[in-house]
GUTOR-17080 format. One record per residue (C-alpha): residue in one letter; x, y, z. Coordinates in steps of 0.02 Angstrom, whole numbers, padded with zeros to 5 digits, always signed. Layout:
% GUTOR-17080
aXYZ;...
//
This chain:
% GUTOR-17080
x-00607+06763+06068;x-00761+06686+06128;x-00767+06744+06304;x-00631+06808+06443;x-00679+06785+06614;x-00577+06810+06772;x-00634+06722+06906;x-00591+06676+07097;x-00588+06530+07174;x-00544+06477+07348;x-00453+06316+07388;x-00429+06292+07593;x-00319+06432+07672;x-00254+06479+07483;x-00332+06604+07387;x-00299+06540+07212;x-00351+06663+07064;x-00406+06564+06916;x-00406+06639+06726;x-00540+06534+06612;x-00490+06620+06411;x-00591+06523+06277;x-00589+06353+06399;x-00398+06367+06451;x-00365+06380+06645;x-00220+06451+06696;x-00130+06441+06873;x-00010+06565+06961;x-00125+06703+06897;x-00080+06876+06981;x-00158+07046+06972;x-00088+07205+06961;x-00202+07383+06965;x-00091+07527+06893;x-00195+07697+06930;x-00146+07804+06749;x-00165+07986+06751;x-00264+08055+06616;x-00178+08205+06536;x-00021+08319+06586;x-00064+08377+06786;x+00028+08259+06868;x+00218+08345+06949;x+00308+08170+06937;x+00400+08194+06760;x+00349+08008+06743;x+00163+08015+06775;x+00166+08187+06649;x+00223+08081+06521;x+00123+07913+06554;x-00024+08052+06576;x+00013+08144+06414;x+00019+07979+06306;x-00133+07907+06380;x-00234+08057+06363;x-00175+08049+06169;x-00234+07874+06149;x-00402+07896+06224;x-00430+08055+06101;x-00369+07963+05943;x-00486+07798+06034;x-00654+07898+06070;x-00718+07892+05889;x-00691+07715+05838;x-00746+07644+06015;x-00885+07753+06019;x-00959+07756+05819;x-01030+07585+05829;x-01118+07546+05995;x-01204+07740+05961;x-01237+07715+05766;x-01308+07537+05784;x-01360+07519+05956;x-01429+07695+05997;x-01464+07737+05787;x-01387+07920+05803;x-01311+07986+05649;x-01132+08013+05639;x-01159+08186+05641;x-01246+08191+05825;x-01106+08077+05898;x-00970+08186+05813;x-01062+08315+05917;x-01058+08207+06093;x-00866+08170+06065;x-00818+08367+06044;x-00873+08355+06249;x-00786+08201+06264;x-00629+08282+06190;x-00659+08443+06279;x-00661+08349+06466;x-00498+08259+06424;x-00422+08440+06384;x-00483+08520+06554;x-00338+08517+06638;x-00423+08563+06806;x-00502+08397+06817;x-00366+08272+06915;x-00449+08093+06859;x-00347+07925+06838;x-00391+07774+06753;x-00365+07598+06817;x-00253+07483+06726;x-00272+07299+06770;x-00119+07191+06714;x-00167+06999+06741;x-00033+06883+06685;x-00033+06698+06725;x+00043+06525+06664;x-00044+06398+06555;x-00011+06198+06622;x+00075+06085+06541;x-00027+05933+06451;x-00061+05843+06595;x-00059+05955+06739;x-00194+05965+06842;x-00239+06106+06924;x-00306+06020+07067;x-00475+06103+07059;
//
């Protein structure tokens, strides 16, 4: 993937969200935010559940996502990042802290050859 960039443009009265992804534009783009709970507080049986599996991914996720950027980028040793992510892990455990996590869903249609967008 070269680059991903969501942009908006505005055409008259119409508010018309385009999607540029590696030089494709899309039309009838729409955006949905889902706020996920991080961890098992929520009362909904739902949101426990969405909660509990999102907190799991983002514990099994903090040490790949976070190995790289601090080994190359900031040149810590494994060892002293190990050491930040045991506070990492130990945040996501506190069950006294409420947070949520935005999830942005963006789906939109690619035109036919030909089509023009009208841009």
């Amino acid at each position: 993937m070269n680059s991903l960039l969501v942009e908006t443009r505005v055409k008259s009265t119409l508010y018309t969200p385009i999607l540029y992804w590696s030089g494709a534009r899309h039309w009838g783009v729409t955006t949905r935010i889902f706020y996920v709970p991080i961890g098992r507080w929520p009362k909904n049986k739902t949101l426990y559940l969405v909660g509990s599996y999102w907190r799991a991914i983002l514990l099994d996720s903090a040490q790949p996502i976070a190995l790289g950027p601090m080994t190359r980028g900031l040149k810590w040793s494994r060892e002293q990042v190990e050491m930040r992510l045991v506070e990492v892990r130990r945040a996501y455990m506190d069950e006294w802290v409420h947070s949520y996590m935005p999830l942005y869903i963006i789906c939109g249609q690619k035109p036919e050859e030909g089509m023009s967008l009208g841009i």
